[in-house]
VEXDREN-2710 file (C-alpha; in Angstrom, 1 decimal):
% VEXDREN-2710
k/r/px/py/pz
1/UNK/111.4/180.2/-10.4
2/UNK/109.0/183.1/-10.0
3/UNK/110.3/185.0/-8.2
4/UNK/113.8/183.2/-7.3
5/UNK/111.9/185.9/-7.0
6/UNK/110.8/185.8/-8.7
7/UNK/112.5/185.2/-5.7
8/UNK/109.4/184.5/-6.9
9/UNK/111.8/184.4/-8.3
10/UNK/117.2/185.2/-8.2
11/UNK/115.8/186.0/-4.7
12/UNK/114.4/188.4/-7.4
13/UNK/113.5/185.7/-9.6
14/UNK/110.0/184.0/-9.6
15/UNK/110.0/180.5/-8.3
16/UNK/107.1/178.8/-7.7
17/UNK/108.2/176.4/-8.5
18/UNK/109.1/176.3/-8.7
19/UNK/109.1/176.0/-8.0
20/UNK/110.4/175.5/-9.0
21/UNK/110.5/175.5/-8.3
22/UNK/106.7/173.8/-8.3
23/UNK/105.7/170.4/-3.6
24/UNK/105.3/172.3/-0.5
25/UNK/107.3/170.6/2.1
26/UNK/107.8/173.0/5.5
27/UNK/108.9/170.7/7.8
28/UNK/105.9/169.1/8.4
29/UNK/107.9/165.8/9.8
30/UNK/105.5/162.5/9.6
31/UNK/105.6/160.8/12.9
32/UNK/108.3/158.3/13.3
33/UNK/108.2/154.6/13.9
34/UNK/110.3/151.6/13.9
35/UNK/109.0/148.7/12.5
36/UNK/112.0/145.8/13.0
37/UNK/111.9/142.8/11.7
38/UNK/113.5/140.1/9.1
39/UNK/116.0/142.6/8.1
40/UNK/113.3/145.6/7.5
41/UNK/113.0/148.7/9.8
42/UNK/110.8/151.9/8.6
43/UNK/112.4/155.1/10.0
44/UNK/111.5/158.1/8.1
45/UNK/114.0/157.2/5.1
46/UNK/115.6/154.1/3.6
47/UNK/118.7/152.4/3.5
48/UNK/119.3/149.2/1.6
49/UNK/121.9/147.1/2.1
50/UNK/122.3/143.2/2.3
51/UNK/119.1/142.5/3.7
52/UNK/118.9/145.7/5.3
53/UNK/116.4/148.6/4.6
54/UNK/115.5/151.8/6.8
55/UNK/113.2/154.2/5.7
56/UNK/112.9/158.0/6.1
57/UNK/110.2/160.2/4.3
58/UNK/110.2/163.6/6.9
59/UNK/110.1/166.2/3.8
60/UNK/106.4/165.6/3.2
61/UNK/104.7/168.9/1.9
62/UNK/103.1/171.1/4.3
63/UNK/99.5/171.6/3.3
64/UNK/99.3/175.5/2.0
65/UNK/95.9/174.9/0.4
66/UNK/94.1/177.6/1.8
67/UNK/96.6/179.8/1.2
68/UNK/96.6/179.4/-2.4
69/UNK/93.0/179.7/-2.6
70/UNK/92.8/182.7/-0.8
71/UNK/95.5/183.8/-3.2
72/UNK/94.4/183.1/-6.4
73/UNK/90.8/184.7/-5.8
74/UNK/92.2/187.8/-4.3
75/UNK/94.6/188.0/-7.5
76/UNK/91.9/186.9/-9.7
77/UNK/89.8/190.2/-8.6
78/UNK/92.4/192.5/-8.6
79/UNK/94.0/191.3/-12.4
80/UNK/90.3/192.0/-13.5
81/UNK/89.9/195.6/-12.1
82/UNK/93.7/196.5/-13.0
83/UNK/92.9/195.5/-16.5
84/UNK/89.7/197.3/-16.4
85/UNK/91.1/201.1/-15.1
86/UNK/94.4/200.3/-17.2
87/UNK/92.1/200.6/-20.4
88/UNK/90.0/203.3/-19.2
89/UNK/92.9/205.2/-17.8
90/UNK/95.3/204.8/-20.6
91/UNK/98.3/203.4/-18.3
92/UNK/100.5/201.0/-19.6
93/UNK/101.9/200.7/-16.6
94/UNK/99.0/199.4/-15.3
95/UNK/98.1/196.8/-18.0
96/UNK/102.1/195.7/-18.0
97/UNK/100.8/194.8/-14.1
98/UNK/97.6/193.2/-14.3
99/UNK/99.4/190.8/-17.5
100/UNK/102.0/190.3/-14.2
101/UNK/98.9/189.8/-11.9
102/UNK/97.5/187.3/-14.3
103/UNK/100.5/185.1/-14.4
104/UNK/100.7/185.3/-10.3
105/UNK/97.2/183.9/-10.9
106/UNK/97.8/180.6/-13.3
107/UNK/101.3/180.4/-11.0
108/UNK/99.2/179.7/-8.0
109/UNK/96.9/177.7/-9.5
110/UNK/100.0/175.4/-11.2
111/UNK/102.0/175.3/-8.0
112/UNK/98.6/174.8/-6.1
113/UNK/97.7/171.6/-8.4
114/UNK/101.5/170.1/-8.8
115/UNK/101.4/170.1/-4.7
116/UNK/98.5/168.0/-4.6
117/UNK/99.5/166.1/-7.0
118/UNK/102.8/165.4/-5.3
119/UNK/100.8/164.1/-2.5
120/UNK/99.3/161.3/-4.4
121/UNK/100.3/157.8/-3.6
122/UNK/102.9/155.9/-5.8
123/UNK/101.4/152.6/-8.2
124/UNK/103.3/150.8/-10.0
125/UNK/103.4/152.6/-13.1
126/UNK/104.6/155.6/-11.2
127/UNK/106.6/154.1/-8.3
128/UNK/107.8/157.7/-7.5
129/UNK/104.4/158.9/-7.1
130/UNK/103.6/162.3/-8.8
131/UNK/106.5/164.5/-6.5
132/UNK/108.1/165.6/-10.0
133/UNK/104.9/167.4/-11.0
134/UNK/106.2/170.1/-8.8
135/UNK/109.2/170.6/-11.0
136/UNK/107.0/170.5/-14.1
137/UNK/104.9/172.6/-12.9
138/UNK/107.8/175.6/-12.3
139/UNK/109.0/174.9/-15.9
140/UNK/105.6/175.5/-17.2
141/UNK/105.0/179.2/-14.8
142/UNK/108.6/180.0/-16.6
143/UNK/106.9/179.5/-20.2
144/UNK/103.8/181.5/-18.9
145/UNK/105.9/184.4/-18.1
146/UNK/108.1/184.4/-21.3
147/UNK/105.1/185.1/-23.3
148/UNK/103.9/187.7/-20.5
149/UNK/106.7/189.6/-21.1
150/UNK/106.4/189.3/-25.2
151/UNK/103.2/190.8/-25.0
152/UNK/103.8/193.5/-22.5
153/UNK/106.8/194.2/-24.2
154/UNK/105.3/194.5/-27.9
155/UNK/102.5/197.1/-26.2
156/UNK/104.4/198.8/-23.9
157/UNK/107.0/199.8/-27.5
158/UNK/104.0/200.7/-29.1
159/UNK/103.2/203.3/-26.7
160/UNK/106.9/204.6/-26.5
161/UNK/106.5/205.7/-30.1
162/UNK/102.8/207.0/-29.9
163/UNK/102.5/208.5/-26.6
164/UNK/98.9/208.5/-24.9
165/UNK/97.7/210.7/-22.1
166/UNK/97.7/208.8/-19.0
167/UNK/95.2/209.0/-15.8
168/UNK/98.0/209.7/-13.2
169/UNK/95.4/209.2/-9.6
170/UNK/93.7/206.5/-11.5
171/UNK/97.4/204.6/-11.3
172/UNK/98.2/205.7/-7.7
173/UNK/94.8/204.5/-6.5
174/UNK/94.2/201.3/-8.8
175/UNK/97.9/200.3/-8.0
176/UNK/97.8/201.0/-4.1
177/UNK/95.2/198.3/-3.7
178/UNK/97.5/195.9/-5.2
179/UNK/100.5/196.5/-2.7
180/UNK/97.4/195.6/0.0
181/UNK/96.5/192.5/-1.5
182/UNK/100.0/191.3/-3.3
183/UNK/101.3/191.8/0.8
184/UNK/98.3/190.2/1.8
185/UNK/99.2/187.1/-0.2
186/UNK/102.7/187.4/0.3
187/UNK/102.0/186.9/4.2
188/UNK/100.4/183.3/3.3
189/UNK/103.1/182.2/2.3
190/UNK/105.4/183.4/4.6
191/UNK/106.5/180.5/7.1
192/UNK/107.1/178.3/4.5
193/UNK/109.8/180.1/2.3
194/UNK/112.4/179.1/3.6
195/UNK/111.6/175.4/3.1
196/UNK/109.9/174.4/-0.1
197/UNK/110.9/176.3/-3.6
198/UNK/107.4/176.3/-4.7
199/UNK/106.2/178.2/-1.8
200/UNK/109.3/180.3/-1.7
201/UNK/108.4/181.0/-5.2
202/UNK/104.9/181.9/-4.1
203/UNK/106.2/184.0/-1.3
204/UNK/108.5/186.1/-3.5
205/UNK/106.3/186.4/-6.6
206/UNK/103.7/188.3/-4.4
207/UNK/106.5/190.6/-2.3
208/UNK/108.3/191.3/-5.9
209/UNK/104.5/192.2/-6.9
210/UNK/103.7/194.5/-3.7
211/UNK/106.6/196.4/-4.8
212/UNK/106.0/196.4/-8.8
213/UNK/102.6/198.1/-7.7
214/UNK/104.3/200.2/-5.7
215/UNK/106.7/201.7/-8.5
216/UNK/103.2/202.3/-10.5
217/UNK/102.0/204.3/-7.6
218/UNK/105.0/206.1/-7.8
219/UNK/105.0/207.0/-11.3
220/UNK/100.8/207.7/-11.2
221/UNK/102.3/210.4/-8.7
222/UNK/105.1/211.5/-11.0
223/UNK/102.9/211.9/-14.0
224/UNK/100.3/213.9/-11.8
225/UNK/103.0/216.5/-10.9
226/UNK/105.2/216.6/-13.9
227/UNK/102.8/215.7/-16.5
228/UNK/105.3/213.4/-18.2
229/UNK/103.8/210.6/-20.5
230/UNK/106.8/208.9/-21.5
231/UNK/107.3/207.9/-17.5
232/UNK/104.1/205.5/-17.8
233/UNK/105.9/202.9/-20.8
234/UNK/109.5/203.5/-18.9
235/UNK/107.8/202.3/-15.5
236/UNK/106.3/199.3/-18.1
237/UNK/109.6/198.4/-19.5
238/UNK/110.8/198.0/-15.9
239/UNK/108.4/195.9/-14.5
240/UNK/109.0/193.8/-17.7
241/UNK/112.5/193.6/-17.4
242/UNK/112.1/192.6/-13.4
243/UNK/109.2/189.3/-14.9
244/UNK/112.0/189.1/-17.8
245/UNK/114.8/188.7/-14.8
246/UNK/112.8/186.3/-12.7
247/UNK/111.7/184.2/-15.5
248/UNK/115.1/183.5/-16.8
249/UNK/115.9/182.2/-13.0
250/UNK/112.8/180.2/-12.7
251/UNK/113.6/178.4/-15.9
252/UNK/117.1/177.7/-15.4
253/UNK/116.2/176.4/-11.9
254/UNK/113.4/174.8/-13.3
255/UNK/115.6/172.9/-16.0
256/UNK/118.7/171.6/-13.7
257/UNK/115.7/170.3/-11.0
258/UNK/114.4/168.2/-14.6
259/UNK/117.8/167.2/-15.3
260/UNK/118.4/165.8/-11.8
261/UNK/121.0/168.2/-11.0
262/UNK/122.0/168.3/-7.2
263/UNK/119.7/170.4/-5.7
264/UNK/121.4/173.6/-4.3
265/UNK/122.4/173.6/-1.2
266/UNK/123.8/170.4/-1.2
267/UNK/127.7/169.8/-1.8
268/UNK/128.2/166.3/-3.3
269/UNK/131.7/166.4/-2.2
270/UNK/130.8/166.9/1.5
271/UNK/128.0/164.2/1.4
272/UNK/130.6/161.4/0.0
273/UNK/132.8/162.8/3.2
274/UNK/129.9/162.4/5.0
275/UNK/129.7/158.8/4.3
276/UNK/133.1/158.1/4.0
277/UNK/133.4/158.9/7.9
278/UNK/131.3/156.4/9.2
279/UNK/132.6/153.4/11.0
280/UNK/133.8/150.8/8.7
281/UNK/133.6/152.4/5.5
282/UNK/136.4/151.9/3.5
283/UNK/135.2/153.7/0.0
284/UNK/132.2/155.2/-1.4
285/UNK/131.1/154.7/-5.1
286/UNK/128.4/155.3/-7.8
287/UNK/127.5/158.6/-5.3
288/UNK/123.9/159.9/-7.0
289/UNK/121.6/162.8/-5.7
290/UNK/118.8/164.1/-7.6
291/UNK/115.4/165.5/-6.8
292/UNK/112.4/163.7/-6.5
293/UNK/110.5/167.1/-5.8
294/UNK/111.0/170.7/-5.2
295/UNK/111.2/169.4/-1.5
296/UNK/112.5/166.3/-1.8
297/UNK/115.6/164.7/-2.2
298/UNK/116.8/161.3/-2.9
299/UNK/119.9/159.0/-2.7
300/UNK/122.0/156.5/-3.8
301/UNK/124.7/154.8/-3.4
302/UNK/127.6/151.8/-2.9
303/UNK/129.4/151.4/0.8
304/UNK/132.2/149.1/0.6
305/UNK/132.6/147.9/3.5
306/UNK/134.9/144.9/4.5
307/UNK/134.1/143.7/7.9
308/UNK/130.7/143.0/6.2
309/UNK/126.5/144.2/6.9
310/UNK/126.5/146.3/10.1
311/UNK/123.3/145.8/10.8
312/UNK/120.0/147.7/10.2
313/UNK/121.1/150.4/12.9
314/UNK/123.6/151.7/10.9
315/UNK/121.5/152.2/8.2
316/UNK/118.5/153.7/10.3
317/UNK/121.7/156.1/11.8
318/UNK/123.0/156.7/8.0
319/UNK/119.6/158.0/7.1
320/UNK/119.0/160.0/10.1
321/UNK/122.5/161.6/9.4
322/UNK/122.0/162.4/6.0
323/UNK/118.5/163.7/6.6
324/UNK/119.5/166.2/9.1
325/UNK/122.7/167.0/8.0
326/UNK/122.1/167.6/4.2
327/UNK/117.8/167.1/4.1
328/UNK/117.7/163.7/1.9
329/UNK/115.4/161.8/2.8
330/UNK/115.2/158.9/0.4
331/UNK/118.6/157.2/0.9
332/UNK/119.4/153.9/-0.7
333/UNK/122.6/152.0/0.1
334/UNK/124.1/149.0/-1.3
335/UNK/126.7/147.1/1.0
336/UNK/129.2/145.2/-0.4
337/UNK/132.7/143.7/1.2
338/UNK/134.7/144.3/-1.7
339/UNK/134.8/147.3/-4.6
340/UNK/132.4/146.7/-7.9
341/UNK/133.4/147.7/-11.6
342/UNK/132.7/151.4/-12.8
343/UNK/129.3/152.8/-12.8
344/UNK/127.5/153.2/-16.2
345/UNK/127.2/156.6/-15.9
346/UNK/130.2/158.1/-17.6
347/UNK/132.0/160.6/-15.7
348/UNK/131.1/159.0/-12.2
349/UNK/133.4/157.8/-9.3
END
């Protein structure tokens, strides 16, 4: 979401997408060329309108591959030998943890298979490619984690009402090596966060992890001086209240992203501005933005404009403007001289 994390996942919220989500564009701009000719130019993002179509794809994902790999084995290890001492030490704390751990793992290994999938061509039966597999693929971590925190939760009550002696150092040292490798992964991830809400989600979940760890350490050292067993299921029902907070972000993110909500961080209002300003513009209609991706963005609409086509480089400079300005960069544009009849979608100006 998580992590927005988890933010994974809100910026405590997991989101992998996830992002999220779920897609891992970081600015990795695709070299730009102009292809002119019978009305058609190819710059990076399109613009249609009487004959005249510009193109502008920059928000291609980045390719964190390797970093998720690295990720999901080092994760992968780890969940087993937190599980393991967890048991043989008797911590909830630990086991609430490595059932964390685990869903870092199958978050990856989603957001790791909906970015490649994102980067397969479009056919014709999916003319869009398979960006939106990003976006399911957040939903899907935000389901994950729901029944995470069911079964953590159900144990961890358990133990609240039948206490259990707890192996304090076996926390502190089981639990250190997972700040090590949850910062580890987190550092993978980190010059993409600020780009791609699957990666951002990645980057969170494992920072929010370094410091769930680090709570266990502290209560391993809490139990070894106070002798307290009730502060192992109280550390639990923490940690599961922080998943429960960042999977409630990653879903609700998750679920406007399906439902073609405006991605955040783009105001609507000031885009039709936007557009409204250029030269010869006289009204904007039937305004739509939705994601294709967690990374990318798409849009469309109607340009009335009365003097007539200007030509394909206003629509190259249209998609250029609204690429760096607000980060679409699939615009479509119809050009007309005089205003049409209401769009079919109710509500819309």
């Amino acid at each position: 979401m998580i992590f927005r994390i988890l933010l994974f996942y809100s910026d405590f919220s997991c989101h992998i997408a996830i992002f999220g989500h779920v897609g891992e564009a970081i600015g990795a701009r695709s070299s730009e060329k102009d292809e002119v000719g019978l009305g058609h130019s190819h710059h990076h993002d399109h613009a249609h309108g009487y004959g005249g179509h510009a193109r502008n794809h920059s928000h291609a994902p980045a390719d964190f591959g390797r970093a998720f790999a690295i990720g999901a084995v080092l994760n992968s290890a780890f969940v087993i030998v937190e599980a393991v001492y967890g048991f043989l030490s008797g911590s909830m704390a630990l086991i609430a943890d490595a059932g964390h751990n685990l869903s870092d793992v199958l978050a990856l290994l989603l957001a790791w298979g909906a970015s490649v999938a994102a980067k397969r061509p479009a056919s014709t039966g999916f003319t869009y490619g398979y960006k939106s597999s990003t976006i399911l693929a957040a939903f899907a971590n935000a389901l994950l984690l729901a029944v995470t925190v069911g079964a953590i939760l159900f144990e961890t009550l358990h133990r609240m009402v039948e206490p259990a002696p707890v192996q304090g150092m076996t926390m502190v040292l089981v639990a250190g090596i997972g700040i090590l490798i949850n910062t580890a992964t987190a550092l993978l991830f980190m010059r993409g966060r600020k780009h791609d809400l699957n990666i951002r989600g990645a980057f969170l979940h494992m920072a929010a992890d370094a410091l769930v760890s680090l709570g266990v350490v502290l209560a391993g050292l809490a139990i070894i001086y106070t002798g307290a067993m009730w502060i192992d299921p109280v550390t639990s029902l923490i940690i599961v209240a922080a998943i429960a907070w960042g999977t409630w972000g990653l879903a609700r993110d998750s679920i406007k992203l399906g439902l073609n909500a405006v991605p955040d961080g783009i105001d609507a209002a000031a885009v039709q501005a936007h557009l409204s300003r250029l030269a010869g513009v006289e009204a904007v209609q039937h305004l739509h933005i939705w994601p294709m991706s967690t990374t990318e963005t798409a849009l469309t609409a109607h340009l009335v404009m009365p003097g007539g086509h200007p030509g394909d480089a206003f629509l190259q400079e249209l998609a250029h403007g609204l690429d760096r300005a607000f980060g679409i960069g699939h615009t479509t544009v119809q050009i007309t001289t005089t205003q049409m009849q209401g769009c079919c979608l109710q509500g819309m100006k």
